[in-house]
HTML snippet that shows the backbone in 3Dmol.js (N, CA, C, O; Angstrom):
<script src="https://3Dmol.org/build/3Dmol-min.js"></script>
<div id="view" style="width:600px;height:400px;position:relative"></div>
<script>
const pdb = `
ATOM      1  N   UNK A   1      43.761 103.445  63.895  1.00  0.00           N
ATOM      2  CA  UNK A   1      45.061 103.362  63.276  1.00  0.00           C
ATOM      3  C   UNK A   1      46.120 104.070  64.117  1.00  0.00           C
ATOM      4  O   UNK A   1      47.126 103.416  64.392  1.00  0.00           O
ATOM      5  N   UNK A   2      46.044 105.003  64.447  1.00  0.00           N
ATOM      6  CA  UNK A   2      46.757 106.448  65.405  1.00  0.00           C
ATOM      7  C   UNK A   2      46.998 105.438  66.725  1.00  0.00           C
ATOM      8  O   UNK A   2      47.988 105.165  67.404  1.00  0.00           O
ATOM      9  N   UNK A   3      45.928 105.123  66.739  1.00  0.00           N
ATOM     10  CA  UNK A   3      45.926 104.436  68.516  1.00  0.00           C
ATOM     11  C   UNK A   3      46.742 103.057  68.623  1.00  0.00           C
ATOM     12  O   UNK A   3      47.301 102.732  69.671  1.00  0.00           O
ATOM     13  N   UNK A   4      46.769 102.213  67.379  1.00  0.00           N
ATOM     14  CA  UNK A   4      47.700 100.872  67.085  1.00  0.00           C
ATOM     15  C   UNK A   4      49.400 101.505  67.333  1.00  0.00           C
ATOM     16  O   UNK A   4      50.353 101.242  68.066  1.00  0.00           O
ATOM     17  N   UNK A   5      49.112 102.365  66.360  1.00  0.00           N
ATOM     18  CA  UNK A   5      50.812 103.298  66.092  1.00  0.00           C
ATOM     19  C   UNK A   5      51.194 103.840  67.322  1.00  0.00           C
ATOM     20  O   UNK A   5      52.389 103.612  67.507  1.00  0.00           O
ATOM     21  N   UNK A   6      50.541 104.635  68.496  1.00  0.00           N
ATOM     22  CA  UNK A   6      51.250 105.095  69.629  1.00  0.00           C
ATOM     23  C   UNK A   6      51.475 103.451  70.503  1.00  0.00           C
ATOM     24  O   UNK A   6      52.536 103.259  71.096  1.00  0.00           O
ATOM     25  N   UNK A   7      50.665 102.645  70.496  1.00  0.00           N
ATOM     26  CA  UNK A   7      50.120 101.391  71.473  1.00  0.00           C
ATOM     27  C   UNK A   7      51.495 100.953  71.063  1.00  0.00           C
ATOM     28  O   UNK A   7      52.292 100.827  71.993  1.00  0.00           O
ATOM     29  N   UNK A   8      51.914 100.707  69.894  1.00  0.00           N
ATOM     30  CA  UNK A   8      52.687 100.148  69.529  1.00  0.00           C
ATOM     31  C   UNK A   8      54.274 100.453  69.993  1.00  0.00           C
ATOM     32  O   UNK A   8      55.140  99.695  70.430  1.00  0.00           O
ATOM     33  N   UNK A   9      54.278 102.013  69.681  1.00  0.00           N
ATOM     34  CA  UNK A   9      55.528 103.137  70.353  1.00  0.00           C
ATOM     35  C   UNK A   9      55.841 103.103  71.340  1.00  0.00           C
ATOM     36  O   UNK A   9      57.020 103.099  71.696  1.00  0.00           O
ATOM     37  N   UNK A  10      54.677 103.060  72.211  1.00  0.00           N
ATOM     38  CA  UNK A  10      54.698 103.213  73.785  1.00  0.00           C
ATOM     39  C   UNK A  10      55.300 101.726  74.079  1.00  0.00           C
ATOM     40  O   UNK A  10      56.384 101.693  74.661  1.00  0.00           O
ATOM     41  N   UNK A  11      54.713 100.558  73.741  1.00  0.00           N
ATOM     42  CA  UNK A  11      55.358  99.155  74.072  1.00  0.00           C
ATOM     43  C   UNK A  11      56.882  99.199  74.233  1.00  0.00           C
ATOM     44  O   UNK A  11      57.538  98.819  75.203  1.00  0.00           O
ATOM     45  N   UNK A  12      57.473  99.941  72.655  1.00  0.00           N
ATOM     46  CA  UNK A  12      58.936 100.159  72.333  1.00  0.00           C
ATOM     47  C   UNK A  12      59.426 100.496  73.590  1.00  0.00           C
ATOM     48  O   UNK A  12      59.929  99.852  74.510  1.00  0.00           O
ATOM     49  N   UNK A  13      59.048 102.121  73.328  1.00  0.00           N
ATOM     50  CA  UNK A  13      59.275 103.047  75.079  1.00  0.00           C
ATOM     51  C   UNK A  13      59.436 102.034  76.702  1.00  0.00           C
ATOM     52  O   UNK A  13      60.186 102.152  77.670  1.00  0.00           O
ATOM     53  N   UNK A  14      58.368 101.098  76.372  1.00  0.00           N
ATOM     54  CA  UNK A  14      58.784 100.401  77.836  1.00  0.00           C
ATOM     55  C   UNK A  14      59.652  99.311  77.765  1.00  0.00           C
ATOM     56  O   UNK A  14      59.849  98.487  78.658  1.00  0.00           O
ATOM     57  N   UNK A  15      59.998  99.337  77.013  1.00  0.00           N
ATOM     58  CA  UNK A  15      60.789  97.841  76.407  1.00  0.00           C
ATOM     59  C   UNK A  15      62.184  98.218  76.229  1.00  0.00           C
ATOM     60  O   UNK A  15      63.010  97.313  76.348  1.00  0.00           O
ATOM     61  N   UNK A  16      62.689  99.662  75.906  1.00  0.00           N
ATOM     62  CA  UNK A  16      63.869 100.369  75.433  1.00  0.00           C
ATOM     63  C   UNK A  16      63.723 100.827  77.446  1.00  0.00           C
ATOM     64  O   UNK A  16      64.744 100.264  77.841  1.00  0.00           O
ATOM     65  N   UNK A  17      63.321 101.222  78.239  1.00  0.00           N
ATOM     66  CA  UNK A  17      63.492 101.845  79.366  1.00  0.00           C
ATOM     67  C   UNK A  17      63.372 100.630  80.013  1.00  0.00           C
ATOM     68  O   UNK A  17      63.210 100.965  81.186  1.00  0.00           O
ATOM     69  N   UNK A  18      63.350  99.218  79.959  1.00  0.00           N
ATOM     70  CA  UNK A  18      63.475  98.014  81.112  1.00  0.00           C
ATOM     71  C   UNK A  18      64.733  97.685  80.284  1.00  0.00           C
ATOM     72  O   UNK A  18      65.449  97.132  81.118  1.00  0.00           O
ATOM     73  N   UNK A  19      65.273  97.704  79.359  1.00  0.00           N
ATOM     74  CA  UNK A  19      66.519  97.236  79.025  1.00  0.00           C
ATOM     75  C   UNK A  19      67.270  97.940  79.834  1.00  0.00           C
ATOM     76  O   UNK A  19      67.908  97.484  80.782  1.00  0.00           O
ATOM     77  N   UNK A  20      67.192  99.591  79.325  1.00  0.00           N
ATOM     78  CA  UNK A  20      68.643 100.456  80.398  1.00  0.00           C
ATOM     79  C   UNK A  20      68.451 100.521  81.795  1.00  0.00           C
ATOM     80  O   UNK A  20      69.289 100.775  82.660  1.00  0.00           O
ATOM     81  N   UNK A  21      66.751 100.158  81.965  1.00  0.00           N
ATOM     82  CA  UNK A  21      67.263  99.620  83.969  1.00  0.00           C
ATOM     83  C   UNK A  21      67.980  98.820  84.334  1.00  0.00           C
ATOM     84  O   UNK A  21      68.741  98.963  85.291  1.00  0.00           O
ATOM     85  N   UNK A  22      67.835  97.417  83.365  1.00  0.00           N
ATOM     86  CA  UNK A  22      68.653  96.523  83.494  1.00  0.00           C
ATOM     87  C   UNK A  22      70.163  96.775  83.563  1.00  0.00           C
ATOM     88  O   UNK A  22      70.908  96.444  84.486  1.00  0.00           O
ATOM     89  N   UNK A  23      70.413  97.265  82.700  1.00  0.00           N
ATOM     90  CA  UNK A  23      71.844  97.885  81.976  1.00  0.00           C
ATOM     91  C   UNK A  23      72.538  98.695  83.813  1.00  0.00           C
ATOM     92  O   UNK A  23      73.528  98.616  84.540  1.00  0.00           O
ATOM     93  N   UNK A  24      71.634  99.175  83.773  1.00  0.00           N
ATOM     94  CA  UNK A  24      71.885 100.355  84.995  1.00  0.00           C
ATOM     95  C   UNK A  24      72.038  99.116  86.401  1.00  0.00           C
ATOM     96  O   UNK A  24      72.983  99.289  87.170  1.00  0.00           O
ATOM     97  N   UNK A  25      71.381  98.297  86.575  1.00  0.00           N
ATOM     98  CA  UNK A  25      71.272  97.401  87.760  1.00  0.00           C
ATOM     99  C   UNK A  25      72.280  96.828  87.736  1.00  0.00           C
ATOM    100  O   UNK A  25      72.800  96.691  88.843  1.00  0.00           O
ATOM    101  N   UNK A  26      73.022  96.244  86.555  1.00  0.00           N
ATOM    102  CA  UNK A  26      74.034  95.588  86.550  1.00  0.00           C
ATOM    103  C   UNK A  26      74.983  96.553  86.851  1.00  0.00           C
ATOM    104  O   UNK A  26      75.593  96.441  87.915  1.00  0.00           O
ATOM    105  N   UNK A  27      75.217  97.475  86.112  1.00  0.00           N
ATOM    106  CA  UNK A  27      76.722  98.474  86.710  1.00  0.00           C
ATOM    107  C   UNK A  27      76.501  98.795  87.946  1.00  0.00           C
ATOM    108  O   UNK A  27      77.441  98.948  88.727  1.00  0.00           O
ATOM    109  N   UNK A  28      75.419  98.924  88.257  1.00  0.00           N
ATOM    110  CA  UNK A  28      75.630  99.287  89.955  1.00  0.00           C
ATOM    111  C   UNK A  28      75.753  97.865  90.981  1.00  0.00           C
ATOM    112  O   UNK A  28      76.032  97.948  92.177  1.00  0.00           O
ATOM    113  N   UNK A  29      75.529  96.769  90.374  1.00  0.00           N
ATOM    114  CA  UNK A  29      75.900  95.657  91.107  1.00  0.00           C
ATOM    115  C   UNK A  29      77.563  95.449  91.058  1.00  0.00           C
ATOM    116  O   UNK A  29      78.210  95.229  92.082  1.00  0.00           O
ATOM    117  N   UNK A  30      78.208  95.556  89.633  1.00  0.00           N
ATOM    118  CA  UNK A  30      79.508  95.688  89.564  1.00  0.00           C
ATOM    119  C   UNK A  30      79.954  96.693  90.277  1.00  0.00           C
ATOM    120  O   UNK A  30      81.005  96.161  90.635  1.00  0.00           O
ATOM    121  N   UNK A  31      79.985  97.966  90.874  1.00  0.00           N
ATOM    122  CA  UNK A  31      80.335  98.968  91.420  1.00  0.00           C
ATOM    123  C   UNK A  31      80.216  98.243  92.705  1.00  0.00           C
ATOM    124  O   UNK A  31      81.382  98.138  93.086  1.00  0.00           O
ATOM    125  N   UNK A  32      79.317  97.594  93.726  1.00  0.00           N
ATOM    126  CA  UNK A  32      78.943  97.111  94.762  1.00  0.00           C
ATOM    127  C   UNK A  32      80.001  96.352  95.276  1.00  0.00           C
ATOM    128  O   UNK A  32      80.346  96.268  96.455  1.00  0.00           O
ATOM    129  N   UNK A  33      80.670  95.600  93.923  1.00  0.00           N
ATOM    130  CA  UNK A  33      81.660  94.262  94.416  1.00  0.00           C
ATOM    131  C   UNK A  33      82.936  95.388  94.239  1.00  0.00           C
ATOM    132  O   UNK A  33      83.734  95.384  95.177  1.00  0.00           O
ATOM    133  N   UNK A  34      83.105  95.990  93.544  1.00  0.00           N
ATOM    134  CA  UNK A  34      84.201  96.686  93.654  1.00  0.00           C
ATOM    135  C   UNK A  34      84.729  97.333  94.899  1.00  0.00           C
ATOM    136  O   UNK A  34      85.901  97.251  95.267  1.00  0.00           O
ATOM    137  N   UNK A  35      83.610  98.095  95.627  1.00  0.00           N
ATOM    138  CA  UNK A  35      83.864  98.770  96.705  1.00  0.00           C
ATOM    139  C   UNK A  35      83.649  97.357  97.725  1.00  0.00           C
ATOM    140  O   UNK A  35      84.643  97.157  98.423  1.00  0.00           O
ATOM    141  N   UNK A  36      82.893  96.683  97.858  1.00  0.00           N
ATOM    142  CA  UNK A  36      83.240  96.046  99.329  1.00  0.00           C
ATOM    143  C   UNK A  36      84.571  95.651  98.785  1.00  0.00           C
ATOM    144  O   UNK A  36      85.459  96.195  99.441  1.00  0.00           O
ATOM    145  N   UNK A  37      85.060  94.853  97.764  1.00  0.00           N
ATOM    146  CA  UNK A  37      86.501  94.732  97.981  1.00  0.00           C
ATOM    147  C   UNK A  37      87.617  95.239  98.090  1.00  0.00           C
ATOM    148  O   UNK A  37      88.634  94.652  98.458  1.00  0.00           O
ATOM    149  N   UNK A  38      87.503  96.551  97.730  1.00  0.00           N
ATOM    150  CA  UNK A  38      88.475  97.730  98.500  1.00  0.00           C
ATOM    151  C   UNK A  38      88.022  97.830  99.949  1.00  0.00           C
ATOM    152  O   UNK A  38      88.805  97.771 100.897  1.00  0.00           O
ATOM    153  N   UNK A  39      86.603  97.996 100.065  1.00  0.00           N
ATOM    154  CA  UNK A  39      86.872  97.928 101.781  1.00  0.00           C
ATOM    155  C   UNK A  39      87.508  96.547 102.871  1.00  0.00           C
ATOM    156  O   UNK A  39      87.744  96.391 104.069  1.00  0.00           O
ATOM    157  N   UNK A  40      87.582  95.827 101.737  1.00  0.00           N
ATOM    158  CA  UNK A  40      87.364  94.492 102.723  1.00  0.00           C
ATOM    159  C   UNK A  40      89.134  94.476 102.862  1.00  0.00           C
ATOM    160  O   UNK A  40      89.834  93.937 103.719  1.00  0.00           O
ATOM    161  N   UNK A  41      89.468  95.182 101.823  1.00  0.00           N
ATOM    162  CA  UNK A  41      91.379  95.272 101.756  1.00  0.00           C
ATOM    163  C   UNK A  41      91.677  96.687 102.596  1.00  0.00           C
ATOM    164  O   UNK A  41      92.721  96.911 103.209  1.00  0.00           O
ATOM    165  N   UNK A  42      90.801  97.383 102.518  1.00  0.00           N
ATOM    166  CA  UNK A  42      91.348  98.531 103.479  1.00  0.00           C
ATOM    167  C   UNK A  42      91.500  97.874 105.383  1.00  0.00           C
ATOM    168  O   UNK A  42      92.292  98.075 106.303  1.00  0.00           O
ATOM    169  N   UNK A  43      90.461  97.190 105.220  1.00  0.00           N
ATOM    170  CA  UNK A  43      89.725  96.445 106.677  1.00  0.00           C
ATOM    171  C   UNK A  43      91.710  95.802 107.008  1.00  0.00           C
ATOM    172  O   UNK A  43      92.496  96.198 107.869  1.00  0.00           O
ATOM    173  N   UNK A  44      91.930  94.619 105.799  1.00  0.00           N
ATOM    174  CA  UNK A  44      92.981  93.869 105.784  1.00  0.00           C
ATOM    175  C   UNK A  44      94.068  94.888 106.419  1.00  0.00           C
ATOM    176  O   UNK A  44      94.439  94.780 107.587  1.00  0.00           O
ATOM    177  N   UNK A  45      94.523  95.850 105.569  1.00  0.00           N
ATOM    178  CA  UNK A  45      95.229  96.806 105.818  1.00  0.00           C
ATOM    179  C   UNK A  45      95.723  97.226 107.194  1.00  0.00           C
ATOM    180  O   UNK A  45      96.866  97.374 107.626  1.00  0.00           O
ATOM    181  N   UNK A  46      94.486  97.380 107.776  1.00  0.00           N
ATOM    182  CA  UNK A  46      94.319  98.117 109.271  1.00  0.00           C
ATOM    183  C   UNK A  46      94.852  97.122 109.874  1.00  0.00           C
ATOM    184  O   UNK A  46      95.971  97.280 110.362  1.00  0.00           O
ATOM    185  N   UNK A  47      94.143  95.782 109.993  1.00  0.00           N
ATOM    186  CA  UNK A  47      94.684  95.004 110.997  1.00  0.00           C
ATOM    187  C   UNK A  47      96.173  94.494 110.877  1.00  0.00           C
ATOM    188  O   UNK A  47      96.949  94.348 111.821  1.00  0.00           O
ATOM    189  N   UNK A  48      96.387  94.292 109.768  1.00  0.00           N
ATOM    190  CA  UNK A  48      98.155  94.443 109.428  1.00  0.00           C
ATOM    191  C   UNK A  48      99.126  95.378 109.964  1.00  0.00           C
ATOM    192  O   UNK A  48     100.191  95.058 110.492  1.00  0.00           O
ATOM    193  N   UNK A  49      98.676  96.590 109.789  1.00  0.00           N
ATOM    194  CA  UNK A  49      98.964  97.576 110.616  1.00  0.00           C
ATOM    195  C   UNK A  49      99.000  97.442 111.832  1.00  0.00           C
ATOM    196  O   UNK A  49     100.024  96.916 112.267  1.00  0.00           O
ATOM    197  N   UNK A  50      98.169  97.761 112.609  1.00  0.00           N
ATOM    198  CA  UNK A  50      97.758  96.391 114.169  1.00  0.00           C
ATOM    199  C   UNK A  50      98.584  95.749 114.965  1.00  0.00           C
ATOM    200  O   UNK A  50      98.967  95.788 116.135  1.00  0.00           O
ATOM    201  N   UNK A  51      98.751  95.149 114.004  1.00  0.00           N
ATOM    202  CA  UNK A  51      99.676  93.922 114.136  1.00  0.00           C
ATOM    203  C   UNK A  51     100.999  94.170 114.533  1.00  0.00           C
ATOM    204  O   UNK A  51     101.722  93.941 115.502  1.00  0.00           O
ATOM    205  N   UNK A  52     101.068  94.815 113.245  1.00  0.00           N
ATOM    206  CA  UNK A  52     102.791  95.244 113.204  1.00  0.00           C
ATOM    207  C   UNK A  52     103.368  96.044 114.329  1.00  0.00           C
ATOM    208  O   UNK A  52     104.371  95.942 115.036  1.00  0.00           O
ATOM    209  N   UNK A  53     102.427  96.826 114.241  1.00  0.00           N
ATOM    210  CA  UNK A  53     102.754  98.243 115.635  1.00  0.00           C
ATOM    211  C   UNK A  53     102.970  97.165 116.841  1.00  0.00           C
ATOM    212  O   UNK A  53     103.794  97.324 117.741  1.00  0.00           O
ATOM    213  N   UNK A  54     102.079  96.019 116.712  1.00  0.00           N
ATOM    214  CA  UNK A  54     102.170  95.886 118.381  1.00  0.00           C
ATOM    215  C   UNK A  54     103.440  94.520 118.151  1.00  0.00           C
ATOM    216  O   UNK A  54     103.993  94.252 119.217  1.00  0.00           O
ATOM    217  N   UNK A  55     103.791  93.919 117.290  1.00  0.00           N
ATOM    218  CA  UNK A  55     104.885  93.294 117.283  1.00  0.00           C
ATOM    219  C   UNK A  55     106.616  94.393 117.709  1.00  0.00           C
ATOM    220  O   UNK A  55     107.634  94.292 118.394  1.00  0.00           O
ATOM    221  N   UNK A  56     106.023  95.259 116.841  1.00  0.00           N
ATOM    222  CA  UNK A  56     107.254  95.834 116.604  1.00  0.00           C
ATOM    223  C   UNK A  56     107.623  96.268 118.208  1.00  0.00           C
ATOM    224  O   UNK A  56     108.782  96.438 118.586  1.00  0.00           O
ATOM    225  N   UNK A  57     106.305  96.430 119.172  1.00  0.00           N
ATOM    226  CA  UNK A  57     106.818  97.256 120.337  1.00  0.00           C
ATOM    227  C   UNK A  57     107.575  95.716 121.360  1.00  0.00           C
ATOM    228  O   UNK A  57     108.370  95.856 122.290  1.00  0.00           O
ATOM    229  N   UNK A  58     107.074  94.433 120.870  1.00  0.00           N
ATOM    230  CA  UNK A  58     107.770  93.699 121.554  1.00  0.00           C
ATOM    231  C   UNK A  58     109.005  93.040 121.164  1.00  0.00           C
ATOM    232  O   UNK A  58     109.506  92.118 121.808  1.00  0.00           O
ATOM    233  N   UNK A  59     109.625  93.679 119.780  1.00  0.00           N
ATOM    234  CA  UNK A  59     110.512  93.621 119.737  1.00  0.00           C
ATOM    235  C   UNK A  59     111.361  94.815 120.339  1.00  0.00           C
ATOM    236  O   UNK A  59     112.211  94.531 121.184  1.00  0.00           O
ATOM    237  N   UNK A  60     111.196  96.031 119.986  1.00  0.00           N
ATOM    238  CA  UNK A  60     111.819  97.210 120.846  1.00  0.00           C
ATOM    239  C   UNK A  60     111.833  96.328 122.534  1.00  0.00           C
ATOM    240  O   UNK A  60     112.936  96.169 123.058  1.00  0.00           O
ATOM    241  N   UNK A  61     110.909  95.951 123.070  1.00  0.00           N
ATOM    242  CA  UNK A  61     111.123  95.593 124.848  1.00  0.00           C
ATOM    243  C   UNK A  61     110.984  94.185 125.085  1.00  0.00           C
ATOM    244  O   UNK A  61     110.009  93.471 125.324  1.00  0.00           O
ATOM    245  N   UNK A  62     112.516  93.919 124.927  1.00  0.00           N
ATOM    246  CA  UNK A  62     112.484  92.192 124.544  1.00  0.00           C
ATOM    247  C   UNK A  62     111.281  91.156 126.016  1.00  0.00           C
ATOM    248  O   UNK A  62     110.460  90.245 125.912  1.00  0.00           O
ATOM    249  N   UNK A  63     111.890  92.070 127.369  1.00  0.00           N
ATOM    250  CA  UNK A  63     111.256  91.609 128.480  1.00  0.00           C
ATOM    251  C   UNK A  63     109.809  91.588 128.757  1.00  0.00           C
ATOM    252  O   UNK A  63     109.305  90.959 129.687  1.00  0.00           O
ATOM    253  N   UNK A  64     109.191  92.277 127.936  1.00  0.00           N
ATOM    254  CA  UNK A  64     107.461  92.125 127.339  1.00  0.00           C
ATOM    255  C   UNK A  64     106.899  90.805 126.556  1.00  0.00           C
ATOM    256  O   UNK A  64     105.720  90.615 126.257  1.00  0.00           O
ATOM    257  N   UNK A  65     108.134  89.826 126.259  1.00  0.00           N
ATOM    258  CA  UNK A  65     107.624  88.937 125.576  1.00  0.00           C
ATOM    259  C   UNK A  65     107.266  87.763 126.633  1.00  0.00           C
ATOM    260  O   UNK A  65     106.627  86.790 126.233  1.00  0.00           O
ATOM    261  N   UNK A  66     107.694  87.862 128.037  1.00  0.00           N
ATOM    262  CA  UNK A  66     107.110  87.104 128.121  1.00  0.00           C
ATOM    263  C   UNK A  66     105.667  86.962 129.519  1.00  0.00           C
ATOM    264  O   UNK A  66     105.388  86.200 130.445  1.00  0.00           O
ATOM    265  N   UNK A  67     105.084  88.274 128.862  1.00  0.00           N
ATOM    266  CA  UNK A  67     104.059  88.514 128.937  1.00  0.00           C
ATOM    267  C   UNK A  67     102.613  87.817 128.296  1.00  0.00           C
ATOM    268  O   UNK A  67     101.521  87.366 128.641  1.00  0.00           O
ATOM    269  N   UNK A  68     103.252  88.019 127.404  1.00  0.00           N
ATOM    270  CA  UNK A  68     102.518  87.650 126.125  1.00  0.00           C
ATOM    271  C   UNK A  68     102.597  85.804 125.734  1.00  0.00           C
ATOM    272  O   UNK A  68     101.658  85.011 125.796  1.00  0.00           O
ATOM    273  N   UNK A  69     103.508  85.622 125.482  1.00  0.00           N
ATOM    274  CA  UNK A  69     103.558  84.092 125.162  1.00  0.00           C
ATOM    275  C   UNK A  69     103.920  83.142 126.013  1.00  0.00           C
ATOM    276  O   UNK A  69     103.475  82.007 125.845  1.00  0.00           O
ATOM    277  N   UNK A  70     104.700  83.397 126.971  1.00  0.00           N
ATOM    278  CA  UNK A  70     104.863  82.697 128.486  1.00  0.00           C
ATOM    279  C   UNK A  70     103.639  82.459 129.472  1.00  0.00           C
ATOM    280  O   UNK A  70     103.472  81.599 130.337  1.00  0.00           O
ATOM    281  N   UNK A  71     102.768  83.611 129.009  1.00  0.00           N
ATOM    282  CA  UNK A  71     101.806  83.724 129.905  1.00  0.00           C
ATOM    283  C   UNK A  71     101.991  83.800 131.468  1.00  0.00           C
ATOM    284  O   UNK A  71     101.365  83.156 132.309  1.00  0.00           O
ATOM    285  N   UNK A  72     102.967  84.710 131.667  1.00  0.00           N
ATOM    286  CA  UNK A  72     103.402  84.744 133.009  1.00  0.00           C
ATOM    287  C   UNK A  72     102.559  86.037 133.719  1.00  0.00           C
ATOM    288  O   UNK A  72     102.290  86.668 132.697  1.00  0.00           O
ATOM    289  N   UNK A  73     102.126  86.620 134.546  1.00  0.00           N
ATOM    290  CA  UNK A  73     101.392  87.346 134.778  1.00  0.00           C
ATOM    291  C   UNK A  73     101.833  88.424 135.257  1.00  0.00           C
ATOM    292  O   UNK A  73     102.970  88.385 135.727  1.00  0.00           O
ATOM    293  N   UNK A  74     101.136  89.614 135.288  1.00  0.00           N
ATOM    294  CA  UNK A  74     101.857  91.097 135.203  1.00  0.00           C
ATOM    295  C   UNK A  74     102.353  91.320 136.523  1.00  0.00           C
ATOM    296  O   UNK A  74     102.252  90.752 137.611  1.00  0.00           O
ATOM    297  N   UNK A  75     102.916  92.322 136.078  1.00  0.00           N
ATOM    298  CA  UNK A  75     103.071  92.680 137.753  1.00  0.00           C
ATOM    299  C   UNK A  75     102.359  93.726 138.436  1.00  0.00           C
ATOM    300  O   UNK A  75     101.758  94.512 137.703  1.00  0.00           O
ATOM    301  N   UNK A  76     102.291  93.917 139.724  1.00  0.00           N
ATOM    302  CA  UNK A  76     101.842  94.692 140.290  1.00  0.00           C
ATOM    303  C   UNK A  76     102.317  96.051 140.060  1.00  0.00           C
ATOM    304  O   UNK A  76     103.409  96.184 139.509  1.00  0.00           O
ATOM    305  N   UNK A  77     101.641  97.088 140.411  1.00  0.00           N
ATOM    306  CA  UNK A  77     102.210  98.427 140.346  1.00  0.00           C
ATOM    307  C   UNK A  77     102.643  98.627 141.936  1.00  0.00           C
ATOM    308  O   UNK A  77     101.877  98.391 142.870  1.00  0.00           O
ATOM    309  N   UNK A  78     103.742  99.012 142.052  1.00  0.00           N
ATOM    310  CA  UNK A  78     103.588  99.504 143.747  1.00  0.00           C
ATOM    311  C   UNK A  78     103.196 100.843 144.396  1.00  0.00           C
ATOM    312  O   UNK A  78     103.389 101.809 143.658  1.00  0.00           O
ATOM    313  N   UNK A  79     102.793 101.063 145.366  1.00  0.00           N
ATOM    314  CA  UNK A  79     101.973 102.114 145.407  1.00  0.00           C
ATOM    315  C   UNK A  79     102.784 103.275 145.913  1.00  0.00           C
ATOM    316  O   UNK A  79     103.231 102.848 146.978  1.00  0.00           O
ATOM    317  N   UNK A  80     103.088 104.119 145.802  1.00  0.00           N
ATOM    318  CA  UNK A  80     103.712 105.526 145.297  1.00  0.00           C
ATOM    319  C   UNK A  80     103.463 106.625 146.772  1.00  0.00           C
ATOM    320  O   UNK A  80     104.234 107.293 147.462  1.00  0.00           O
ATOM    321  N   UNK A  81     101.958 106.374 146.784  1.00  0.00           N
ATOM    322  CA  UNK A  81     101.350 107.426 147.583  1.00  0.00           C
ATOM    323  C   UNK A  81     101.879 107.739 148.743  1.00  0.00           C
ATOM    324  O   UNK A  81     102.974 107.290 149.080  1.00  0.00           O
ATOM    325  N   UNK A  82     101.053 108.678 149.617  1.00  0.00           N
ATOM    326  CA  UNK A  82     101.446 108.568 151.081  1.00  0.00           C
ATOM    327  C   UNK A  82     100.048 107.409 151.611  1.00  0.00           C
ATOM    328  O   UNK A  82      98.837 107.391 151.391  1.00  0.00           O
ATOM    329  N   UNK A  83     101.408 106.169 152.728  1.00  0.00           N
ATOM    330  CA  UNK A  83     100.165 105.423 153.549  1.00  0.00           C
ATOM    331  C   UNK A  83      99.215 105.845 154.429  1.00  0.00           C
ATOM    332  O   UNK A  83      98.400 105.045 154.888  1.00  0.00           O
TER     333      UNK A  83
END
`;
const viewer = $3Dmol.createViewer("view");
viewer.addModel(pdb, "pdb");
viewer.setStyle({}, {cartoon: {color: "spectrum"}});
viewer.zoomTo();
viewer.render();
</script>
């Protein structure tokens, strides 16, 4: 009788502790999507940033643009030293 009644308890016990794993697996899967999508917007962020900095410097030096989209090629440095 004793041994039906714990057999029985104990079933509960594993049955009440696979529910709140469950319970628990899911919030930590929701937590998972949360953070990659803040990272994936922080990621966004940066390269926006990026971006901007290096636009903004070819607007400050108009004669850099046509470096870049002309595709005209750099120039040499001339050499300074003693020959």
């Amino acid at each position: 009788m004793w041994e039906t009644i714990l057999g029985f308890v104990s079933l509960m016990l594993v049955a009440v502790s696979l529910c709140f794993s469950a319970v628990q697996t899911r919030e930590v899967a929701k937590q998972s999507r949360i953070n990659n999508g803040i990272g994936s917007a922080t990621a966004l962020m940066e390269v926006n940033n990026l971006s901007r900095a290096w636009h903004d410097r070819l607007l400050e030096n108009p004669p850099l643009r046509a470096y870049f989209f002309d595709r005209n090629p750099p120039r040499r440095p001339t050499p300074t030293g003693p020959s």
